[in-house]
TORKOL-4160 file (C-alpha; in steps of 0.2 Angstrom, whole numbers, padded with zeros to 4 digits, m for minus):
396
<pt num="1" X="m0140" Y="0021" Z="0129"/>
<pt num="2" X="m0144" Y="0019" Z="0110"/>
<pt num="3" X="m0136" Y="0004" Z="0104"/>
<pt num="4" X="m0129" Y="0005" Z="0085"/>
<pt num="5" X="m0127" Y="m0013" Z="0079"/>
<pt num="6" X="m0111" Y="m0017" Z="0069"/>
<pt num="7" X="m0119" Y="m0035" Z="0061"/>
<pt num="8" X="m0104" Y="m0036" Z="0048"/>
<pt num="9" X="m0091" Y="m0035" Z="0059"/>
<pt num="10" X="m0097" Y="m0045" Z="0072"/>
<pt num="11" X="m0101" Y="m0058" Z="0057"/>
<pt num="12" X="m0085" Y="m0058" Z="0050"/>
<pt num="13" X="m0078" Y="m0062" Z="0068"/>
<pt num="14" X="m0088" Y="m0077" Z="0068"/>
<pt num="15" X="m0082" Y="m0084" Z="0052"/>
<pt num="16" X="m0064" Y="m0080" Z="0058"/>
<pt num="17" X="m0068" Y="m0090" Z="0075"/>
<pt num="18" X="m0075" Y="m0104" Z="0065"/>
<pt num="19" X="m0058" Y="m0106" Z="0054"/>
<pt num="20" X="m0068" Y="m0103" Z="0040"/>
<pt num="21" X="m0055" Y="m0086" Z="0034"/>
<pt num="22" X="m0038" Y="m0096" Z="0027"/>
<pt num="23" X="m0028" Y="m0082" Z="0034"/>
<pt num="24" X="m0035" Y="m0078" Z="0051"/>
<pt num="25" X="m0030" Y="m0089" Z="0066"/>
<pt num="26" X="m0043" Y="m0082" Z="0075"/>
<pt num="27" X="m0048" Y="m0100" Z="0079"/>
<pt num="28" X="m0033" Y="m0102" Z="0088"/>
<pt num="29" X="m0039" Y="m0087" Z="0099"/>
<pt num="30" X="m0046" Y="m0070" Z="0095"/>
<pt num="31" X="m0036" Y="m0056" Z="0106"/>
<pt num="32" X="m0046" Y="m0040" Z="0105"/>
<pt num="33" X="m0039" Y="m0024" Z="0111"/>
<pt num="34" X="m0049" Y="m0007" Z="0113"/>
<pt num="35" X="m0047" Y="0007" Z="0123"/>
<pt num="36" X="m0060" Y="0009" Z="0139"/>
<pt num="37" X="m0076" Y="0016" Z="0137"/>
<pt num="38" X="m0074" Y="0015" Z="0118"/>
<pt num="39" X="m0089" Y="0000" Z="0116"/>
<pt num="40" X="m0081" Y="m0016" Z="0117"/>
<pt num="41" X="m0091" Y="m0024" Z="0130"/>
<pt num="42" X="m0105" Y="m0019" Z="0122"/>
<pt num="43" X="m0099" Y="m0025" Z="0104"/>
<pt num="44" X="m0096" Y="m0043" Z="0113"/>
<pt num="45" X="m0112" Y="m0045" Z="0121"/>
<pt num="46" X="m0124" Y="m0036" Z="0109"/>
<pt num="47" X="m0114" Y="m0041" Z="0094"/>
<pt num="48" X="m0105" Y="m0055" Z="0095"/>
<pt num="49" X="m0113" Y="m0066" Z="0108"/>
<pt num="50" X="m0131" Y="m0064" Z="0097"/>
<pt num="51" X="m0121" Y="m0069" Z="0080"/>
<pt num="52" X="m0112" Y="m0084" Z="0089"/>
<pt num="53" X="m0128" Y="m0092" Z="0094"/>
<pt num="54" X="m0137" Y="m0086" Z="0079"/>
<pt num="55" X="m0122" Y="m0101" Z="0071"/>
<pt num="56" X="m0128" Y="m0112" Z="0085"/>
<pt num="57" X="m0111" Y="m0109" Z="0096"/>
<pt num="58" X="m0113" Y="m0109" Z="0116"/>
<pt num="59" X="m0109" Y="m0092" Z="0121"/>
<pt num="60" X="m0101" Y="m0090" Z="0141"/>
<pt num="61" X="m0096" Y="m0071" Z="0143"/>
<pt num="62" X="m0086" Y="m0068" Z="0158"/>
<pt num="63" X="m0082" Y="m0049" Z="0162"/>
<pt num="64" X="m0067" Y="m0049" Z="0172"/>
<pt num="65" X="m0068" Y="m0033" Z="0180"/>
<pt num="66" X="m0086" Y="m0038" Z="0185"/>
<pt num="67" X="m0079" Y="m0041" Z="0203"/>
<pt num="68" X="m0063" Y="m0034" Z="0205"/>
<pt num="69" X="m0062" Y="m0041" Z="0223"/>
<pt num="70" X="m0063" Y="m0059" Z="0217"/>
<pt num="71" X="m0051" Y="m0070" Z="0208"/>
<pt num="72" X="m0052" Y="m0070" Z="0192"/>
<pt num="73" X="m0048" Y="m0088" Z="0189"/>
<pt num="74" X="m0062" Y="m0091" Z="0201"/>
<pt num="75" X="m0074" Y="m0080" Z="0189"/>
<pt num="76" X="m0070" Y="m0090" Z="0174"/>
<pt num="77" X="m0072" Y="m0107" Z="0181"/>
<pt num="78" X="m0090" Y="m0101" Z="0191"/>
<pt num="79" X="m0096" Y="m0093" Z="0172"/>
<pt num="80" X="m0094" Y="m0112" Z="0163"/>
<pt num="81" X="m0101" Y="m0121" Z="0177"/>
<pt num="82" X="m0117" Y="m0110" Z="0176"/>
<pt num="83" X="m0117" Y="m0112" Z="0159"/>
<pt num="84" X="m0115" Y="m0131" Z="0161"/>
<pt num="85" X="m0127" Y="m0132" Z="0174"/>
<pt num="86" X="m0141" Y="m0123" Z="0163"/>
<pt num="87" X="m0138" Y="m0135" Z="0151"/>
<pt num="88" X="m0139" Y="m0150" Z="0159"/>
<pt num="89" X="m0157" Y="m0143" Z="0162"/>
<pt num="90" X="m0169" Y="m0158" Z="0168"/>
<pt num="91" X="m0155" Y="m0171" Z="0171"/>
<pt num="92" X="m0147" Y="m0159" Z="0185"/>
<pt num="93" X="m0164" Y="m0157" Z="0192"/>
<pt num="94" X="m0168" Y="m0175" Z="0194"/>
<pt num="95" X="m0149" Y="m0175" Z="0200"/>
<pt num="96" X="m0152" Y="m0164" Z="0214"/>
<pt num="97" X="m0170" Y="m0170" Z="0218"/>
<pt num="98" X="m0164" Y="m0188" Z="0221"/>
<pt num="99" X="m0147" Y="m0180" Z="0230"/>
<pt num="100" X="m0133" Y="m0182" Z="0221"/>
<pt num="101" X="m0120" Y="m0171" Z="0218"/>
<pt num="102" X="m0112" Y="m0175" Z="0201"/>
<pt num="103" X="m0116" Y="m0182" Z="0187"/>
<pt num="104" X="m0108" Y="m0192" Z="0175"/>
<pt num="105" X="m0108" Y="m0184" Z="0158"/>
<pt num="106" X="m0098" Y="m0189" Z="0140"/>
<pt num="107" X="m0086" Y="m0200" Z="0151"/>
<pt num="108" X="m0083" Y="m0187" Z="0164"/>
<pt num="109" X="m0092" Y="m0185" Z="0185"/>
<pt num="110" X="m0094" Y="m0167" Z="0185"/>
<pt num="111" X="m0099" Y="m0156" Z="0200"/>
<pt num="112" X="m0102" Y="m0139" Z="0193"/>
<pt num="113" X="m0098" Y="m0131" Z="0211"/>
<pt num="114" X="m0079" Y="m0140" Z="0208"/>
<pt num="115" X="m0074" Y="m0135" Z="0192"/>
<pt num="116" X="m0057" Y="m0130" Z="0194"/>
<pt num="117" X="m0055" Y="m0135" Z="0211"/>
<pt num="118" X="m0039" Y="m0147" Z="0216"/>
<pt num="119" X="m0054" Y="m0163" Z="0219"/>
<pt num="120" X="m0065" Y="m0155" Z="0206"/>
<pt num="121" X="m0066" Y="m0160" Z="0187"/>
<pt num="122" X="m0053" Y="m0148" Z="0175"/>
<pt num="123" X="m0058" Y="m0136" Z="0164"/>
<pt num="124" X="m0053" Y="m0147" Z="0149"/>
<pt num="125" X="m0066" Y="m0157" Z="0155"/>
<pt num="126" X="m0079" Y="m0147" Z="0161"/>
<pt num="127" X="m0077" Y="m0138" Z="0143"/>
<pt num="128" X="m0078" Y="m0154" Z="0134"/>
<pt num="129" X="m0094" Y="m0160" Z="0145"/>
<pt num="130" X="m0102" Y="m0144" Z="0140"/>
<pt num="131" X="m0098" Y="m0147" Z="0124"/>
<pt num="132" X="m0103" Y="m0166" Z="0122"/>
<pt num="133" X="m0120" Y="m0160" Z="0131"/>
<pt num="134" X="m0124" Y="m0144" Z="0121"/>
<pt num="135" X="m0119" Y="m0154" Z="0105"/>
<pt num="136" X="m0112" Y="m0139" Z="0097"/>
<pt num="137" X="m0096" Y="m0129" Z="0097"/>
<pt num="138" X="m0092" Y="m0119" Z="0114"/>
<pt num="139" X="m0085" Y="m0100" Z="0113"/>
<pt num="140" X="m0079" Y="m0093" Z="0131"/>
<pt num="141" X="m0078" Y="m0074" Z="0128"/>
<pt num="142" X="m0066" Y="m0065" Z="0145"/>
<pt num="143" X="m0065" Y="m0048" Z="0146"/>
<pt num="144" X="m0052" Y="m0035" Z="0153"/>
<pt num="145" X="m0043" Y="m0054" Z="0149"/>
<pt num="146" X="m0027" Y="m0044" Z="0155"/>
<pt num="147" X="m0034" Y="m0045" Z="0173"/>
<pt num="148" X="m0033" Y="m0065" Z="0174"/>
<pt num="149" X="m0015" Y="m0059" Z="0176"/>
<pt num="150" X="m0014" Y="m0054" Z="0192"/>
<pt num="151" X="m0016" Y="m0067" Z="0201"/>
<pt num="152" X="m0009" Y="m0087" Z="0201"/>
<pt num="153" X="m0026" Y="m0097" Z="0198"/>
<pt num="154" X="m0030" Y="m0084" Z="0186"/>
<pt num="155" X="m0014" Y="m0088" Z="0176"/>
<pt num="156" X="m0019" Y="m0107" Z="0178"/>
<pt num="157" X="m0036" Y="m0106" Z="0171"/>
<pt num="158" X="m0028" Y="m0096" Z="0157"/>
<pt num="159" X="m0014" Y="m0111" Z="0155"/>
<pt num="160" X="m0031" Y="m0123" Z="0157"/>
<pt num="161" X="m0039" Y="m0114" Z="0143"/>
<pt num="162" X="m0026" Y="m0116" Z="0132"/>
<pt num="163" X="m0024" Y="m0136" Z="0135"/>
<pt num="164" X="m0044" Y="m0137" Z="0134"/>
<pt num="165" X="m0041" Y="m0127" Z="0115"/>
<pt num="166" X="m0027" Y="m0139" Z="0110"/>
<pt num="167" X="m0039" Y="m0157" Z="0117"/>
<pt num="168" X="m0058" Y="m0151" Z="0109"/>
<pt num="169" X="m0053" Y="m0143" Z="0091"/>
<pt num="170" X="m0046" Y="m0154" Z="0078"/>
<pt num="171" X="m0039" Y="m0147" Z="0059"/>
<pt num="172" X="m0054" Y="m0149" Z="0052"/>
<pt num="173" X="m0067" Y="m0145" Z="0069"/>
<pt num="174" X="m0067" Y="m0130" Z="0082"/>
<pt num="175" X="m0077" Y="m0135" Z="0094"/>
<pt num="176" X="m0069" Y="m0123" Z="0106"/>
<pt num="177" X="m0068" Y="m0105" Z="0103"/>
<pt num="178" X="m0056" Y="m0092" Z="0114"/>
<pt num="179" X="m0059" Y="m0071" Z="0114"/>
<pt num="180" X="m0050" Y="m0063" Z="0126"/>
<pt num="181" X="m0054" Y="m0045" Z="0128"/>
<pt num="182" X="m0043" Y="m0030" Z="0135"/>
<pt num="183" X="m0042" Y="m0012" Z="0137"/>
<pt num="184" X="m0024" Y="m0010" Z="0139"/>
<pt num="185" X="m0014" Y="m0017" Z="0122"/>
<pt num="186" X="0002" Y="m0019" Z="0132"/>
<pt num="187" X="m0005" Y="m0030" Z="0147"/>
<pt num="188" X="m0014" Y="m0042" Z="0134"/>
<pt num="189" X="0002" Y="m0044" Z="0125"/>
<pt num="190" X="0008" Y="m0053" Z="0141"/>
<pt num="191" X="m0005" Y="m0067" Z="0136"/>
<pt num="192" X="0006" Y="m0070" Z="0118"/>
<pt num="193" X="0021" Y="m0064" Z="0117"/>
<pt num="194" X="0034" Y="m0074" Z="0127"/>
<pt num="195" X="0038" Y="m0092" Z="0129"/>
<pt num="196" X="0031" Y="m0094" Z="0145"/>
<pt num="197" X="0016" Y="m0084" Z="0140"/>
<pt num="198" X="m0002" Y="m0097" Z="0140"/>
<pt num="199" X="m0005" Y="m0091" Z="0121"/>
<pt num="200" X="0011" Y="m0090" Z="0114"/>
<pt num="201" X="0012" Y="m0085" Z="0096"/>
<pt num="202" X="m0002" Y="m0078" Z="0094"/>
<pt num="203" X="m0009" Y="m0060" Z="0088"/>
<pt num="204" X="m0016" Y="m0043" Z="0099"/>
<pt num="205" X="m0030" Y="m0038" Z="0085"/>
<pt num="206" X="m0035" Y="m0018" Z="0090"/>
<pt num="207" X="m0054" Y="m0020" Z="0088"/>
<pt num="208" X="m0060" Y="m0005" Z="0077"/>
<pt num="209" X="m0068" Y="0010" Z="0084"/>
<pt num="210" X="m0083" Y="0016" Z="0080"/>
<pt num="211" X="m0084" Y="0026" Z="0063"/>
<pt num="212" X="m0094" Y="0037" Z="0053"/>
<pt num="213" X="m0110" Y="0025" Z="0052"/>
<pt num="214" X="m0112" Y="0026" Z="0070"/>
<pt num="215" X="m0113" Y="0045" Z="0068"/>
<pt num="216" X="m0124" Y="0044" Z="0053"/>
<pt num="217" X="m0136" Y="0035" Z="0065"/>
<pt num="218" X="m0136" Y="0046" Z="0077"/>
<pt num="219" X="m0137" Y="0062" Z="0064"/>
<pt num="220" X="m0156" Y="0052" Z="0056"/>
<pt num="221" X="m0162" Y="0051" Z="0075"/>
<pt num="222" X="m0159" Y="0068" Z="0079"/>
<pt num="223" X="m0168" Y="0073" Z="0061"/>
<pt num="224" X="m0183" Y="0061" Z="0065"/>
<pt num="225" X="m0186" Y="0068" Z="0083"/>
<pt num="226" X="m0180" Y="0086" Z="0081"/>
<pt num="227" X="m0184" Y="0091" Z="0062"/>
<pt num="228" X="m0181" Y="0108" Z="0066"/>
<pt num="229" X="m0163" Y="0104" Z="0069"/>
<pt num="230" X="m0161" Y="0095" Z="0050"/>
<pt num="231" X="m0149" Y="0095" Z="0040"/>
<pt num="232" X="m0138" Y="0088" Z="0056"/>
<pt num="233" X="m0120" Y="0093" Z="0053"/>
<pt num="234" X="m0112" Y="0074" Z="0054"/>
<pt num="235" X="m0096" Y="0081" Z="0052"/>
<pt num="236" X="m0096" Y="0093" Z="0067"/>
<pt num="237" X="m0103" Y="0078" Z="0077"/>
<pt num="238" X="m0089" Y="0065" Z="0070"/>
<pt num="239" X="m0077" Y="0077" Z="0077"/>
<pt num="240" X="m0082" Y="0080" Z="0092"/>
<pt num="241" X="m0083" Y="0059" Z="0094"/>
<pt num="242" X="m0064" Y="0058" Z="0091"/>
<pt num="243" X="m0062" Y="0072" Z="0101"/>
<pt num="244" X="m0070" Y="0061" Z="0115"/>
<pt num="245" X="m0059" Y="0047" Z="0110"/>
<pt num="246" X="m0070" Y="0038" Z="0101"/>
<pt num="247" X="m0079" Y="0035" Z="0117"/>
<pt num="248" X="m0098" Y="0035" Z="0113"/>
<pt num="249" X="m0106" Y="0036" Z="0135"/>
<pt num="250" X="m0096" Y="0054" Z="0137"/>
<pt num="251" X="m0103" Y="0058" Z="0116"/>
<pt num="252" X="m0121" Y="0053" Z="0120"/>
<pt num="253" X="m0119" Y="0064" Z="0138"/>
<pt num="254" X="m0114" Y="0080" Z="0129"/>
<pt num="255" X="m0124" Y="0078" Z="0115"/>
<pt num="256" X="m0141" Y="0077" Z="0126"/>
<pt num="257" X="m0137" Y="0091" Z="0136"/>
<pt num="258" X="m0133" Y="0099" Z="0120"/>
<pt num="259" X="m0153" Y="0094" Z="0114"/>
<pt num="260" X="m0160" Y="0096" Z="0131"/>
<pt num="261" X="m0175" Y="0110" Z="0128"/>
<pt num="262" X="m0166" Y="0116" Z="0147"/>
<pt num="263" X="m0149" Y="0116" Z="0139"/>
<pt num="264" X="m0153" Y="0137" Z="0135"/>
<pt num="265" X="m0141" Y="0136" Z="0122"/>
<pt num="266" X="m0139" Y="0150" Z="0107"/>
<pt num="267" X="m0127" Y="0139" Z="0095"/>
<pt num="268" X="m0130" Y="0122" Z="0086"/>
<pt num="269" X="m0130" Y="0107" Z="0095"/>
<pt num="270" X="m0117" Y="0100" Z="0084"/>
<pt num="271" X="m0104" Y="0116" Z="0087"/>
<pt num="272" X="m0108" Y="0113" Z="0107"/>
<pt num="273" X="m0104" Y="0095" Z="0108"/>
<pt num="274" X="m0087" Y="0099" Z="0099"/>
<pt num="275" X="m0084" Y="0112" Z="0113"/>
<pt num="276" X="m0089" Y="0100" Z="0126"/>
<pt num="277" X="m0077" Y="0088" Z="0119"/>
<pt num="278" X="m0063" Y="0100" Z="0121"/>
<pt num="279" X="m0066" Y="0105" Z="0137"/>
<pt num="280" X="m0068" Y="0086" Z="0141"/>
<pt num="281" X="m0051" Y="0083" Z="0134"/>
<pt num="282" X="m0043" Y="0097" Z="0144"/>
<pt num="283" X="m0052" Y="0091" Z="0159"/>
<pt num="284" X="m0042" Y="0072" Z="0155"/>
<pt num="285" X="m0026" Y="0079" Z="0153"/>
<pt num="286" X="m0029" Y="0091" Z="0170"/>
<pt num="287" X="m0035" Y="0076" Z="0180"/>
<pt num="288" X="m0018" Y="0065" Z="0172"/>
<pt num="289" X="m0007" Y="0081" Z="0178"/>
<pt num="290" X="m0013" Y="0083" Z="0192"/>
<pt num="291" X="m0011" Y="0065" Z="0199"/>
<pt num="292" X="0008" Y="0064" Z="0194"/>
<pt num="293" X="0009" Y="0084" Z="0204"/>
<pt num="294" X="0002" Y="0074" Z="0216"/>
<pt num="295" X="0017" Y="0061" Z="0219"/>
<pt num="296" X="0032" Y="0062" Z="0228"/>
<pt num="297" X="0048" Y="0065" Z="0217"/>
<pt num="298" X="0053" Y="0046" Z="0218"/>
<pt num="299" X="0035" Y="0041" Z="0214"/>
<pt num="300" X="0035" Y="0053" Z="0199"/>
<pt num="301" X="0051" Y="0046" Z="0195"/>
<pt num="302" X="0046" Y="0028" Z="0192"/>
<pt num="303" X="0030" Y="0033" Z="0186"/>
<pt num="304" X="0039" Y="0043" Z="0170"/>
<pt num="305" X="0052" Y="0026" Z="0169"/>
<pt num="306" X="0035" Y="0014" Z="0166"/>
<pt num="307" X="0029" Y="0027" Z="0155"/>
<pt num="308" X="0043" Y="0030" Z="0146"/>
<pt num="309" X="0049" Y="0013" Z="0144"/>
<pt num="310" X="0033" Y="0002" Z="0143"/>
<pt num="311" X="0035" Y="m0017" Z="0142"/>
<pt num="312" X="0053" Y="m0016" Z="0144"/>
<pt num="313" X="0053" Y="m0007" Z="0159"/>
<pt num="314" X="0065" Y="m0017" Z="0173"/>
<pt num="315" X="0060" Y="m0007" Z="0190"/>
<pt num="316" X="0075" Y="m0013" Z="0198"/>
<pt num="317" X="0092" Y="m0013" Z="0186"/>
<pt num="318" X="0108" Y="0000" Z="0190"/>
<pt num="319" X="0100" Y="0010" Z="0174"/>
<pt num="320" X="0083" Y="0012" Z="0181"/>
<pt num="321" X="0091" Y="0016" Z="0198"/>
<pt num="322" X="0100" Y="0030" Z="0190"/>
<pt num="323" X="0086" Y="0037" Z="0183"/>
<pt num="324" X="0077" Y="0038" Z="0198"/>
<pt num="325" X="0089" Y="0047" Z="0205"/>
<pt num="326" X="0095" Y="0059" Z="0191"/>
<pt num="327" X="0076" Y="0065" Z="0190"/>
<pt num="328" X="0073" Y="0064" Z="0210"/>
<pt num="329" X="0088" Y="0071" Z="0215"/>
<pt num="330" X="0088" Y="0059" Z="0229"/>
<pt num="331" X="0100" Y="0041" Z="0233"/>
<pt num="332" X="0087" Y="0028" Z="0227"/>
<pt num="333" X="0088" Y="0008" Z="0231"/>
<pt num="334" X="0079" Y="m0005" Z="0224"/>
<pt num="335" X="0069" Y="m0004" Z="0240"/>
<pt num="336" X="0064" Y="0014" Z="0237"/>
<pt num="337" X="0059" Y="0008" Z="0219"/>
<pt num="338" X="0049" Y="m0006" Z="0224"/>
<pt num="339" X="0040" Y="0008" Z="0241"/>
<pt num="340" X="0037" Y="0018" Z="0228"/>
<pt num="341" X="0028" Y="0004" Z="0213"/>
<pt num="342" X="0017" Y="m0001" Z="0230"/>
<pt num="343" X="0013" Y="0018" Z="0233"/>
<pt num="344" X="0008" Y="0018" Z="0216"/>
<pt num="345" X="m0004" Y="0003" Z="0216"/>
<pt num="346" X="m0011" Y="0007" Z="0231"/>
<pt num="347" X="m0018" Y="0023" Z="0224"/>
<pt num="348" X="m0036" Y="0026" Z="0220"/>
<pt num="349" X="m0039" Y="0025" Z="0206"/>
<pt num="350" X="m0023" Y="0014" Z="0206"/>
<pt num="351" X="m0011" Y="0022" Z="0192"/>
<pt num="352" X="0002" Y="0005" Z="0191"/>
<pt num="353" X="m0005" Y="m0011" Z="0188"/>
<pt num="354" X="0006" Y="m0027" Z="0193"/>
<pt num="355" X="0006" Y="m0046" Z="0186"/>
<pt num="356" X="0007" Y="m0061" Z="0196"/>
<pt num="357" X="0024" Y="m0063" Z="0188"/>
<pt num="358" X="0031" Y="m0047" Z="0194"/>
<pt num="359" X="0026" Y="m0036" Z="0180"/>
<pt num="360" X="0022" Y="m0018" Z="0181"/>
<pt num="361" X="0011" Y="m0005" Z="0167"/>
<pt num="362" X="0002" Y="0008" Z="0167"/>
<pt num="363" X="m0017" Y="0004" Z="0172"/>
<pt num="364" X="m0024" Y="0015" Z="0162"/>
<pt num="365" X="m0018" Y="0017" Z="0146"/>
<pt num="366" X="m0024" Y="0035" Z="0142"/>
<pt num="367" X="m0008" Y="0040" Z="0152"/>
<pt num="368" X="0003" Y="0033" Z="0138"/>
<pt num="369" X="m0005" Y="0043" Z="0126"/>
<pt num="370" X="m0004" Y="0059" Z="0137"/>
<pt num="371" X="0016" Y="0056" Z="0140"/>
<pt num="372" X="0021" Y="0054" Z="0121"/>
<pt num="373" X="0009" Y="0071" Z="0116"/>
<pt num="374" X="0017" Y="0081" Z="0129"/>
<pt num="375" X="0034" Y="0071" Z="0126"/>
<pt num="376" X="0031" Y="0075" Z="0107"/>
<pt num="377" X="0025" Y="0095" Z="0113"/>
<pt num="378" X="0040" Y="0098" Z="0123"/>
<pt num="379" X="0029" Y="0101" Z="0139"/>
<pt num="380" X="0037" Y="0085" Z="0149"/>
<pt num="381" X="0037" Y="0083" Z="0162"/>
<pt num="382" X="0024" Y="0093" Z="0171"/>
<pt num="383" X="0028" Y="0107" Z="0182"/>
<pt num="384" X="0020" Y="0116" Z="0195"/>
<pt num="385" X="0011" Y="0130" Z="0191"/>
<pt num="386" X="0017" Y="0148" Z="0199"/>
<pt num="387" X="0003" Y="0157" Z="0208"/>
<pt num="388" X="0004" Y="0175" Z="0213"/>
<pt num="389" X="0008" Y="0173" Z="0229"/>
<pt num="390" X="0023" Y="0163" Z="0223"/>
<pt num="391" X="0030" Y="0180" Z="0214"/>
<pt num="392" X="0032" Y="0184" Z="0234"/>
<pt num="393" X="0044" Y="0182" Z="0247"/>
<pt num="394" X="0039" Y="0179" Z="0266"/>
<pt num="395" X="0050" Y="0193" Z="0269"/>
<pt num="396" X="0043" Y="0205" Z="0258"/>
């Protein structure tokens, strides 16, 4: 995969993180949201990391999704204690080889293989020993942050995180630095936007796609390996990248098969990526109609509810219920409702995702954007498509 660096932003992050920008309170925490498959993990770990440690900054990057079947509190806590434990370096050997199992470290008697654990040191703590060990500021990037959600301990690191950003920076000093990643706007949200919510108050930032330059780069390779093929028609290939959604692995995928001296192909390369983009598209919106065709009526039911009402979806109030059953024509309980939200999660891929507090979104967020173009179209909801033999009765 051809890696496009985006220095500036990634730069300009940094500054923001480090409270250098008067009006950013990125220092606070720095809530990035991007659609999946668009480069955000890559932009955090080829970008960002190198230009946080390029200031000096500790960098622990935790990818959330790296494990689904593990709690994702467990995940955060396990990526500072290896970070921890690297660091500690010769002392932690000598440690270990004289058989000890903690150490005492800025004030604190850390076991790295506690951390988090009820007889183990905090994160506050562990953070702050990391810290006074590293002698430099700390920056714990999580991504698909949203996922921390699902369970309690993952909520509790979150809370955790928060109190460790409130005790290590002062006005003047940030010597802790939060990024919390997400694929999915409205599931982030739930890490800002209430009272009870760990990060309350602060702001969902949509991290910016990648633009023309990144197809400019990929237009100058093409002209350096296939001269034959110059001048490259950026324009064509800028608009087949937004008709991928911006989304560079299915791009980079049509556009070698496109340059493949196997491909056979009798138009430009640039005009058959465009096409393949279309037809990738269509594919999308199939897959995404064929999934809710799939459901039984109550199932669709809810399914459109979430859809249509996002974050202020209630599954479970007398106007949900009514709307379950004026579009299933069937008597729905609350019971039904919730059958039908577990039928829904349970699903592979799943297409409801479910907090540890009882709230429910889409899990992937393409299906919003697929409801409001049909919605906005007039084509919703899907219907089933008559075949010929449908035009027949059995008696016929």
């Amino acid at each position: 995969m051809i890696h496009y660096p985006r220095t500036t932003l990634a730069e300009q992050l940094v500054a923001a993180l480090e409270g250098s920008m008067v009006f950013s309170d990125a220092h606070n925490g720095l809530f990035l949201a991007a659609p999946r498959r668009t480069g955000k993990s890559t932009f955090l770990q080829s970008d960002l990391s190198p230009a946080l440690e390029r200031h000096g900054i500790v960098v622990i990057y935790v990818d959330l999704w790296a494990d689904v079947r593990r709690d994702p509190g467990v995940l955060i806590t396990e990526a500072i204690g290896r970070t921890l434990q690297a660091r500690l370096g010769r002392v932690a050997k000598t440690a270990r080889a004289a058989g000890l199992e903690s150490l005492s470290i800025a004030g604190f008697k850390i076991d790295t293989s506690r951390i988090g654990k009820q007889d183990g040191a905090t994160l506050p703590d562990a953070l702050r020993a990391l810290h006074e060990t590293a002698q430099a500021p700390v920056t714990l990037i999580v991504d698909e942050a949203q996922h921390a959600l699902t369970s309690e301990a993952g909520e509790a690191t979150m809370a955790a995180l928060k109190s460790a950003r409130d005790q290590l920076n002062r006005p003047d000093r940030i010597n802790l630095m939060l990024v919390m990643s997400g694929s999915d706007r409205d599931k982030l949200l739930r890490l800002v936007n209430t009272n009870g919510a760990p990060f309350f108050g602060s702001q969902i930032q949509r991290m910016p796609e990648l633009d023309r330059g990144f197809i400019e780069h990929i237009a100058e390779l093409i002209e350096t390996q296939r001269p034959d093929l110059s001048p490259v028609d950026s324009a064509t290939l800028f608009a087949a990248f937004q008709g991928f959604g911006y989304r560079p692995q299915f791009f980079m995928e049509a556009l070698g098969q496109a340059l493949s001296p196997l491909s056979g192909l009798t138009i430009r390369c640039e005009q058959a990526v465009l096409e393949a983009a279309s037809l990738r598209q269509a594919d999308d919106e199939a897959q995404m109609e064929s999934e809710y065709l799939s459901l039984k009526p109550v199932e669709q039911a809810v399914l459109w509810r979430l859809l249509e009402q996002g974050q202020r979806f209630r599954p479970y109030d007398m106007e949900a219920l009514r709307f379950y059953q004026e579009k299933s024509g069937v008597n729905v309980t609350a019971q039904k409702a919730q059958n039908a939200l577990e039928a829904l999660r349970q699903r592979t891929p799943a297409l409801v995702w479910k907090s540890a507090r009882g709230e429910y979104a889409v899990d992937d967020a393409a299906m919003h954007r697929w409801f409001e173009t049909r919605v906005a179209e007039g084509r919703w909801p899907p219907q089933e498509r008559q075949t010929d033999l449908d035009l027949f009765d059995e008696d016929t």
